[in-house]
Biopython code that builds the backbone (N, CA, C, O; Angstrom):
import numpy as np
from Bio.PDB.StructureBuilder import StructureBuilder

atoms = [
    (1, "UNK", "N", (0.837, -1.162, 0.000)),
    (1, "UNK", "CA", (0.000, 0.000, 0.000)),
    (1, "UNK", "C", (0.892, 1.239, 0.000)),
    (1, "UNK", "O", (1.998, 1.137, 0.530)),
    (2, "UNK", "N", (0.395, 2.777, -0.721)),
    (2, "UNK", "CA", (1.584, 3.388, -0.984)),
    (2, "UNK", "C", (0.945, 4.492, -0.093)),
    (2, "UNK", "O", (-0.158, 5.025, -0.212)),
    (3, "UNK", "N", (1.901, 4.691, 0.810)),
    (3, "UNK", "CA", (1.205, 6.117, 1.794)),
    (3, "UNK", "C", (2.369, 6.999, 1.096)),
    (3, "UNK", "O", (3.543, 6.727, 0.846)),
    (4, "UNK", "N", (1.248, 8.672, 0.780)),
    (4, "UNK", "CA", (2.552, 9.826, 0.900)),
    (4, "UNK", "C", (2.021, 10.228, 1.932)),
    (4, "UNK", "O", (0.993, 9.797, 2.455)),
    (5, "UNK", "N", (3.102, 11.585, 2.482)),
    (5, "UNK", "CA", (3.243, 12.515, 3.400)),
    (5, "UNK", "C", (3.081, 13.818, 2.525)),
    (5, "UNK", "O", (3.498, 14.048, 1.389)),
    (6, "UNK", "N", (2.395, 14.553, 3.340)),
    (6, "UNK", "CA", (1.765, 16.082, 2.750)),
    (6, "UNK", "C", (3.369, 17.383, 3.478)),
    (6, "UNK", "O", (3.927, 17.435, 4.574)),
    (7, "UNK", "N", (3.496, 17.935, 2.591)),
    (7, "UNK", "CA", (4.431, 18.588, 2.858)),
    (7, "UNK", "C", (3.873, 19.854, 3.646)),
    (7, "UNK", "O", (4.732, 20.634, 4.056)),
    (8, "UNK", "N", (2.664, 20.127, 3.884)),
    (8, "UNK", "CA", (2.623, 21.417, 4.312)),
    (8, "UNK", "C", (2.214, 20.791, 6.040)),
    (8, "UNK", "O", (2.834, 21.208, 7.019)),
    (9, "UNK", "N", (1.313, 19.962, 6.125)),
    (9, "UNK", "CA", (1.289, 19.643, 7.689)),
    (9, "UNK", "C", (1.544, 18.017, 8.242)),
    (9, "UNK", "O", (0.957, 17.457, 9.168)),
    (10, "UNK", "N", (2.380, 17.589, 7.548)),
    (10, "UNK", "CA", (3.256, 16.100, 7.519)),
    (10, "UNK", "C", (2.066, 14.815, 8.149)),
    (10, "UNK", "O", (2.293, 13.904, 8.945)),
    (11, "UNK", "N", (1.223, 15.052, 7.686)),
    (11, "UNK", "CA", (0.047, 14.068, 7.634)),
    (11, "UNK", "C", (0.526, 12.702, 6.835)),
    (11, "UNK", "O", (1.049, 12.967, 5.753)),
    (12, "UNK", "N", (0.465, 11.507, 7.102)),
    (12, "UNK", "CA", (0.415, 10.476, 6.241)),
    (12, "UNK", "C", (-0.711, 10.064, 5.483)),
    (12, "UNK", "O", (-1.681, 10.105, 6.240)),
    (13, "UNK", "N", (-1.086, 9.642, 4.222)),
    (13, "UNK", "CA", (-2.141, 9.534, 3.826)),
    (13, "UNK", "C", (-1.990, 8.379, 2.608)),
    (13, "UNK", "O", (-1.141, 8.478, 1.722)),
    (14, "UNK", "N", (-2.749, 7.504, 2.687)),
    (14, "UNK", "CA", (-3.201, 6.549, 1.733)),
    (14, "UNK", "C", (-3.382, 6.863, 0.082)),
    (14, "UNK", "O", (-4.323, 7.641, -0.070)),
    (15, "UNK", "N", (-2.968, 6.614, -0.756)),
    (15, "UNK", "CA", (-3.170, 7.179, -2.308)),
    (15, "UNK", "C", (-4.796, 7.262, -2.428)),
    (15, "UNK", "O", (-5.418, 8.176, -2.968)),
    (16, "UNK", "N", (-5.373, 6.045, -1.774)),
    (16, "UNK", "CA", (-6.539, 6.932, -2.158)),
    (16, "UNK", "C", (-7.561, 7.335, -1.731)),
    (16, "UNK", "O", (-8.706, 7.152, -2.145)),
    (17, "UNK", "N", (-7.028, 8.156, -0.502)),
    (17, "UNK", "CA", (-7.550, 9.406, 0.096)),
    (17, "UNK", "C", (-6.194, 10.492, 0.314)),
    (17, "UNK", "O", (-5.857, 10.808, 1.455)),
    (18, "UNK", "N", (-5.629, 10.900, -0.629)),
    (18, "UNK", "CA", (-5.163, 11.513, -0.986)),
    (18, "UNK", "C", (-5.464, 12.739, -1.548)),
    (18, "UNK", "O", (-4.900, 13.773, -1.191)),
    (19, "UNK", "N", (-6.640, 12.675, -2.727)),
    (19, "UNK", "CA", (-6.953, 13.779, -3.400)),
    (19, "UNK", "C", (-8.002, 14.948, -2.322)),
    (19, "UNK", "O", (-8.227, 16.159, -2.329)),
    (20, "UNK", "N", (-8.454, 13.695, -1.423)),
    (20, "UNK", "CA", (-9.296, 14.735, -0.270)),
    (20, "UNK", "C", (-8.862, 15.451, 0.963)),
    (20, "UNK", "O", (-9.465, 16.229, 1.701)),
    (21, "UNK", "N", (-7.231, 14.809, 0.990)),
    (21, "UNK", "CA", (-6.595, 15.864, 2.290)),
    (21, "UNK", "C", (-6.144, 16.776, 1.277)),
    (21, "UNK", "O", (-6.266, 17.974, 1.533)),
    (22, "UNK", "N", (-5.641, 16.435, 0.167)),
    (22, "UNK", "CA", (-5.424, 18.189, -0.921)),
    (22, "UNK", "C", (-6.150, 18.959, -0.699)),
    (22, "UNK", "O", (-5.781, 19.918, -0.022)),
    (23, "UNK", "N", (-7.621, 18.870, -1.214)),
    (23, "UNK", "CA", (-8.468, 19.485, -1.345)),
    (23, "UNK", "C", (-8.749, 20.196, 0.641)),
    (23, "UNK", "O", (-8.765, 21.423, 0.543)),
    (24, "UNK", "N", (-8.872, 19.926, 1.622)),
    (24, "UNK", "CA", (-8.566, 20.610, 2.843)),
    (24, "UNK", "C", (-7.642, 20.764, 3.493)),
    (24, "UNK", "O", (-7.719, 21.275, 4.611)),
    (25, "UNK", "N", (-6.567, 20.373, 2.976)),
    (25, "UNK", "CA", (-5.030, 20.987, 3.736)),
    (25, "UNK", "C", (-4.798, 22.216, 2.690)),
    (25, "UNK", "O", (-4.924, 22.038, 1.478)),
    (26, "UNK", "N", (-4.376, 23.740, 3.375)),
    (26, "UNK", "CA", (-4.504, 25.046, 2.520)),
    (26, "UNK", "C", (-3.415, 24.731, 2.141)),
    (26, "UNK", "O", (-3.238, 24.777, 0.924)),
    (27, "UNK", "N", (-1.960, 24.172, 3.262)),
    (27, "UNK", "CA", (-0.789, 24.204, 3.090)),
    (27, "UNK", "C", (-0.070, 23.288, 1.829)),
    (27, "UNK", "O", (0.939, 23.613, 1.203)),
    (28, "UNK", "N", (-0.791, 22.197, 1.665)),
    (28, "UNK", "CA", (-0.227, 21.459, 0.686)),
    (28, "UNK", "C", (0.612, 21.800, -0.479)),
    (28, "UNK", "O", (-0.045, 22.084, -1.480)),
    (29, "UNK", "N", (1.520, 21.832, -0.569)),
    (29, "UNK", "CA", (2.013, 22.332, -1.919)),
    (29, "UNK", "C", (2.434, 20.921, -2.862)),
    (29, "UNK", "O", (2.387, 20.969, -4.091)),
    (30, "UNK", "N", (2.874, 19.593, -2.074)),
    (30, "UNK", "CA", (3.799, 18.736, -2.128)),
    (30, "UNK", "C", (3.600, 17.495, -1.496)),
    (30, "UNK", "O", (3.577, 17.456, -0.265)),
    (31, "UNK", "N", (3.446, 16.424, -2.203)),
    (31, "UNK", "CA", (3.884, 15.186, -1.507)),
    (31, "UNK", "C", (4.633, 14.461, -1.656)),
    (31, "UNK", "O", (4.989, 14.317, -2.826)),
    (32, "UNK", "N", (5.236, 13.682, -0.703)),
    (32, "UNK", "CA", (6.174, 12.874, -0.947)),
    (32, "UNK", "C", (5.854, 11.459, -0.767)),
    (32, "UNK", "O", (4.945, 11.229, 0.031)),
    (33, "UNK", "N", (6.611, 10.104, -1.549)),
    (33, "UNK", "CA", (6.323, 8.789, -1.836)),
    (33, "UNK", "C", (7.084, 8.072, -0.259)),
    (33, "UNK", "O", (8.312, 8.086, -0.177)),
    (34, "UNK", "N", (6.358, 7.563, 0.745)),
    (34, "UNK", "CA", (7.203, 7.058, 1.805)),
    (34, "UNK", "C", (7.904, 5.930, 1.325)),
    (34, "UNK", "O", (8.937, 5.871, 1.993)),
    (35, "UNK", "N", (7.863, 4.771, 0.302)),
    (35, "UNK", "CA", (8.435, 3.959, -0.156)),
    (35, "UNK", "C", (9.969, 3.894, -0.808)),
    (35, "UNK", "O", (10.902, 3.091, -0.791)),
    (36, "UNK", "N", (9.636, 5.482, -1.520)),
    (36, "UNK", "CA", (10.621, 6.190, -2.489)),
    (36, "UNK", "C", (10.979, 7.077, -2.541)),
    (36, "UNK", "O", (11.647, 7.399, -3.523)),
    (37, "UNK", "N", (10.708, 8.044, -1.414)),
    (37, "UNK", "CA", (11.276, 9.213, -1.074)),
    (37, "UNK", "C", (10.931, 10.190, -2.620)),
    (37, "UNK", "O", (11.704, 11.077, -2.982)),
    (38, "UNK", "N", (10.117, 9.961, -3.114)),
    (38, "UNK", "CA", (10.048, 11.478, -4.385)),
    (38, "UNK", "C", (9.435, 12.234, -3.922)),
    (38, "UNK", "O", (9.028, 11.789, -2.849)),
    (39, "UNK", "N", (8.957, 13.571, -4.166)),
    (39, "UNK", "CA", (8.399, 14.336, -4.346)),
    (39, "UNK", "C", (7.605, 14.592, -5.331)),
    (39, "UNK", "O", (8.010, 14.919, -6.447)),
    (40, "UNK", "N", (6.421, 14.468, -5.019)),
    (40, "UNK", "CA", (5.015, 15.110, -6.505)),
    (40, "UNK", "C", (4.691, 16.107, -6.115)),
    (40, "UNK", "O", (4.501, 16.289, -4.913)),
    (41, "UNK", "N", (4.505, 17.218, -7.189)),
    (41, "UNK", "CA", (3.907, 18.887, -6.848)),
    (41, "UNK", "C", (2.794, 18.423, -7.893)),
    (41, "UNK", "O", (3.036, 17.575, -8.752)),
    (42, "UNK", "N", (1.807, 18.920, -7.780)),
    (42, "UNK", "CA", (0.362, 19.016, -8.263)),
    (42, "UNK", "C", (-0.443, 18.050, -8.302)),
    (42, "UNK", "O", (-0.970, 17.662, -7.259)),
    (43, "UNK", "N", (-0.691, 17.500, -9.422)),
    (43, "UNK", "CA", (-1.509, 16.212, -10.050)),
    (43, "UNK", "C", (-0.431, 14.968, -10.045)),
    (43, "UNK", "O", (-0.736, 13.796, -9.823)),
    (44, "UNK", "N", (0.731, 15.396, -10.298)),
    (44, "UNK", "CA", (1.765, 14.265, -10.638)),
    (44, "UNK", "C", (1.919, 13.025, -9.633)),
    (44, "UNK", "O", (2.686, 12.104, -9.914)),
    (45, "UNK", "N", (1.054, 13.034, -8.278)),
    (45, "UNK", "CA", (1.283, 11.788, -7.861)),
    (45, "UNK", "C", (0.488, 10.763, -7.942)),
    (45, "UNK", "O", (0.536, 9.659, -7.398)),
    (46, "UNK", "N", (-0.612, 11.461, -9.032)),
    (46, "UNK", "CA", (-1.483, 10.208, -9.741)),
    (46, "UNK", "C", (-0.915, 9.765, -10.456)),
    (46, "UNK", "O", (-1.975, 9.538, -11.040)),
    (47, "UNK", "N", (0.053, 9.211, -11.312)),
    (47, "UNK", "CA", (1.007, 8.834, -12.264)),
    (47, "UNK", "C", (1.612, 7.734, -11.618)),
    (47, "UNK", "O", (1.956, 6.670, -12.133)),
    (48, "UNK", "N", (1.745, 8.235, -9.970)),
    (48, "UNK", "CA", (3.095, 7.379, -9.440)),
    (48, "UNK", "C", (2.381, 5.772, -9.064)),
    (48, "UNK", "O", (1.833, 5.426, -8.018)),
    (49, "UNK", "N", (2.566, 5.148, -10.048)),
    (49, "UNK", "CA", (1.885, 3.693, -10.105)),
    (49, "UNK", "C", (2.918, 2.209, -9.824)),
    (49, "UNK", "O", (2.596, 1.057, -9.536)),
    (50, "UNK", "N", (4.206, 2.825, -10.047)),
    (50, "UNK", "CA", (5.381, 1.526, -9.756)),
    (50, "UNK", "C", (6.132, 2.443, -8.579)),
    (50, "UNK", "O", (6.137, 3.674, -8.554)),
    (51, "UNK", "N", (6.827, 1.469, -7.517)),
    (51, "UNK", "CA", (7.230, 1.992, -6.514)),
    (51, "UNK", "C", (8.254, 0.956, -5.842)),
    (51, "UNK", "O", (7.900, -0.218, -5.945)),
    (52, "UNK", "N", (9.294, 1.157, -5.264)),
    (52, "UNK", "CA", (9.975, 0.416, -4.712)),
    (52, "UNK", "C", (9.389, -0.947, -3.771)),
    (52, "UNK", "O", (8.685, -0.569, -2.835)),
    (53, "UNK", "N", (9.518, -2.081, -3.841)),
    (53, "UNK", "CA", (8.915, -2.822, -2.669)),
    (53, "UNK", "C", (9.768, -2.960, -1.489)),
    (53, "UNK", "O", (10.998, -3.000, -1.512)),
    (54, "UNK", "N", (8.945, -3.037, -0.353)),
    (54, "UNK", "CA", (9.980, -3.005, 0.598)),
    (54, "UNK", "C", (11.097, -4.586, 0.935)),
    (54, "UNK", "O", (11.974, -4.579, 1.798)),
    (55, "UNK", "N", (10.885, -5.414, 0.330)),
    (55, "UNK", "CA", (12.205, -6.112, 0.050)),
    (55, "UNK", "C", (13.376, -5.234, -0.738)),
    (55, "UNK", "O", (14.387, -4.939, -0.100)),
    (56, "UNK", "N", (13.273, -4.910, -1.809)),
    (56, "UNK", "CA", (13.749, -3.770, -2.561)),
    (56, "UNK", "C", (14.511, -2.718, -1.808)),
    (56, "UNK", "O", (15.577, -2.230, -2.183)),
    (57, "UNK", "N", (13.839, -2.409, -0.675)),
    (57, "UNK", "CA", (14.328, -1.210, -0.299)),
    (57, "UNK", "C", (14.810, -1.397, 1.318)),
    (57, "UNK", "O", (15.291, -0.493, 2.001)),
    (58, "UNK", "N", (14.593, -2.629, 1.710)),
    (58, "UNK", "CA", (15.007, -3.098, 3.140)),
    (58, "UNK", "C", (15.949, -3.951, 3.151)),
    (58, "UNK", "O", (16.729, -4.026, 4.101)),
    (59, "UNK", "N", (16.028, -4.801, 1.988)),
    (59, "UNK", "CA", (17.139, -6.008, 2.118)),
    (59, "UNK", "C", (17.853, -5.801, 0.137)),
    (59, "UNK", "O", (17.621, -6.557, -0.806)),
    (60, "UNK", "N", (18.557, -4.745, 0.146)),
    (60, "UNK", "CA", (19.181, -4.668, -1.116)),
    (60, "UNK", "C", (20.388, -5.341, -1.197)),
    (60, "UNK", "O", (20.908, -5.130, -2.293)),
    (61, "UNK", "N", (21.072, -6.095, -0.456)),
    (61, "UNK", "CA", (22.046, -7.014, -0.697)),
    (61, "UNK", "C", (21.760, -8.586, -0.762)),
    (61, "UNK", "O", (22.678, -9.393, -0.904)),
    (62, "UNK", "N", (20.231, -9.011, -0.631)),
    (62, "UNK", "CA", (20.136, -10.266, -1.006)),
    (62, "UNK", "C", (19.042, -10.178, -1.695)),
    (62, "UNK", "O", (18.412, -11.222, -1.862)),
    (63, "UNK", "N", (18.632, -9.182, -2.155)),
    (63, "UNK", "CA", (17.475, -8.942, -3.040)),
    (63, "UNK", "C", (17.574, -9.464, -4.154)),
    (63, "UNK", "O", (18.567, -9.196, -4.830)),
    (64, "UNK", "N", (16.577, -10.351, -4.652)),
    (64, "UNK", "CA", (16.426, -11.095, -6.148)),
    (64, "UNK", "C", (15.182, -11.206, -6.820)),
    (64, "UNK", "O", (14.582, -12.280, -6.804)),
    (65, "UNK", "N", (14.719, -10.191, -7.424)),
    (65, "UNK", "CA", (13.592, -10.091, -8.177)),
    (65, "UNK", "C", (12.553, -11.524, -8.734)),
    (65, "UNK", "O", (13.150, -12.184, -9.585)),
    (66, "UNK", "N", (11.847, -11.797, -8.560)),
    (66, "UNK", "CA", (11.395, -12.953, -8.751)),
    (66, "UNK", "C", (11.404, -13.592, -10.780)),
    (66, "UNK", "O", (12.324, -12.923, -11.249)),
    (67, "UNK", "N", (11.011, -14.195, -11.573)),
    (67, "UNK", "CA", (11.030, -14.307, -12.592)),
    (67, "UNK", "C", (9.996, -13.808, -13.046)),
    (67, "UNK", "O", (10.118, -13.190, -14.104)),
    (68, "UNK", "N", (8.759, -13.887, -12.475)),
    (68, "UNK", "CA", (7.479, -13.147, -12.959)),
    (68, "UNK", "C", (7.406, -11.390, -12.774)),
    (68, "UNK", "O", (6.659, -10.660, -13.425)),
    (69, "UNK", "N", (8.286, -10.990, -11.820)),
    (69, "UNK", "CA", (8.340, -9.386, -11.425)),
    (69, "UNK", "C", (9.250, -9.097, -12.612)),
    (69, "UNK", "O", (8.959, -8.181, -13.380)),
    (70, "UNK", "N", (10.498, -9.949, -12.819)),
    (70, "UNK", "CA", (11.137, -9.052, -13.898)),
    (70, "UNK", "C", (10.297, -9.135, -15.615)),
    (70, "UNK", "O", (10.457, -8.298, -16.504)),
    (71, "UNK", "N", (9.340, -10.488, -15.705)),
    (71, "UNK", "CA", (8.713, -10.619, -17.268)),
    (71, "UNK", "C", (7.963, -9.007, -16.819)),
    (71, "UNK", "O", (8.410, -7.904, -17.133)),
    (72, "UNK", "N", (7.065, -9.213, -16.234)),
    (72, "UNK", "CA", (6.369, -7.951, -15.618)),
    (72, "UNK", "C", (6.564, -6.813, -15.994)),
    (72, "UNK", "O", (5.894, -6.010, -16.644)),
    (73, "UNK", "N", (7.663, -6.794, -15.477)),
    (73, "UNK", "CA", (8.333, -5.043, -15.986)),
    (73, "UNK", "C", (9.210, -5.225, -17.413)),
    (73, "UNK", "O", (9.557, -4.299, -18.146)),
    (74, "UNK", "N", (9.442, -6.466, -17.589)),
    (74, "UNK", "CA", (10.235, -6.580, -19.081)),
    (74, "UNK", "C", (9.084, -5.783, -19.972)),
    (74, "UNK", "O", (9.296, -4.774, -20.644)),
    (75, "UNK", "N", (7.737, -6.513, -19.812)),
    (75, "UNK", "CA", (6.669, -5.878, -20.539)),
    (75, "UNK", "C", (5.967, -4.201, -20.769)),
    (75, "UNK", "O", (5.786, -3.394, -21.681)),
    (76, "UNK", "N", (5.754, -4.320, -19.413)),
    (76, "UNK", "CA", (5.977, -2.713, -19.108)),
    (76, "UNK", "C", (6.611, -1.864, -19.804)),
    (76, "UNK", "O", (6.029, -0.932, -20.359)),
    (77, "UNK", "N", (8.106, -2.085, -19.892)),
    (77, "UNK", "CA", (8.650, -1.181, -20.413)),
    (77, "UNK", "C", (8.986, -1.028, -22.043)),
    (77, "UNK", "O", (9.564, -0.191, -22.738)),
    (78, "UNK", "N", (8.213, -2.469, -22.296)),
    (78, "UNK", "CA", (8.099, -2.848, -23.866)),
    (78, "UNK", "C", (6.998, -1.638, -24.420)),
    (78, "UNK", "O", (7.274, -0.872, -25.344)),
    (79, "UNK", "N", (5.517, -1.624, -23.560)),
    (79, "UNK", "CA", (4.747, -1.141, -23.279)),
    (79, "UNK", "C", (4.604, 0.223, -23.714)),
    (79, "UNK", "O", (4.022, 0.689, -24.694)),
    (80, "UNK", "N", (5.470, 0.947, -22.477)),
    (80, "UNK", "CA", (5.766, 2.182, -22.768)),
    (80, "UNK", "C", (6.601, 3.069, -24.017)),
    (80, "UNK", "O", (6.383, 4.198, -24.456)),
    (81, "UNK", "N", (7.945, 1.751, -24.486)),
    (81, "UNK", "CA", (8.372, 2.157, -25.923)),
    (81, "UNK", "C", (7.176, 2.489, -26.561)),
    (81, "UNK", "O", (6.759, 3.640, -26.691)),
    (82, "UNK", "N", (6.504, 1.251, -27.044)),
    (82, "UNK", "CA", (5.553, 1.171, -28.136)),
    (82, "UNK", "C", (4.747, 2.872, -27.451)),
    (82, "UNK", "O", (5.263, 3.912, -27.860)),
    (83, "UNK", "N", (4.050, 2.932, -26.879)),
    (83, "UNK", "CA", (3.054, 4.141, -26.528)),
    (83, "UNK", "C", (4.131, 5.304, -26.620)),
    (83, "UNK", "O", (3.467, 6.238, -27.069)),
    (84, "UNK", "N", (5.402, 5.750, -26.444)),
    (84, "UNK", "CA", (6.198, 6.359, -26.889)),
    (84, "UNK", "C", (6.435, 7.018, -28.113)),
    (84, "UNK", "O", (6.887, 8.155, -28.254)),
    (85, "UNK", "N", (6.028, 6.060, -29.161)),
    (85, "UNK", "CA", (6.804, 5.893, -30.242)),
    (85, "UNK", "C", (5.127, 6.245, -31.124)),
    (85, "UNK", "O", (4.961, 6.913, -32.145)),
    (86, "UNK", "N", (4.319, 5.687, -30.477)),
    (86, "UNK", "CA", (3.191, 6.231, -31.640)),
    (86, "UNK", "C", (3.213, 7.829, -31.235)),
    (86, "UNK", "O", (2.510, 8.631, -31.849)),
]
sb = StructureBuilder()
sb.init_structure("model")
sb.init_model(0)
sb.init_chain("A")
sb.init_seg("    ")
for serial, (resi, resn, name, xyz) in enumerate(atoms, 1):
    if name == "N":
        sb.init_residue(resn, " ", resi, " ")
    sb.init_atom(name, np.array(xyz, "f"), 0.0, 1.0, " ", f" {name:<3s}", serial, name[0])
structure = sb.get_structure()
């Protein structure tokens, strides 16, 4: 599950109830990905759909992607060429 943090009053919040602490936090300018540490300013953290897993990001020296996670993203990024390119 991908929680960000609201940059204006460091609230944690669920992606999707997200768009409704925007809409009543005045301060918001910014959120950030707790998984992945980015930063989204505006709309852009509806986009954020792939994200570090926390094996990935807790155990990176014996970390080994499974065979179905890497076809997965092999595709994906086949995916995105093609939609690129038209």
């Amino acid at each position: 599950m991908v929680f960000f943090v609201c940059s204006g009053c460091n609230e944690s919040c669920k992606k999707s109830s997200l768009s409704s602490h925007i809409r009543r936090c005045p301060s918001c300018s910014s959120v950030t990905c707790v998984d992945c540490n980015v930063t989204f300013y505006g709309d852009d953290w509806r986009a954020h759909t792939s994200c570090v897993t926390e094996a990935e990001r807790y155990e990176r020296t014996v970390y080994r992607a499974d065979g179905k996670s890497r076809r997965r993203e092999a595709a994906a990024a086949e995916w995105r060429g093609v939609i690129q390119a038209a």
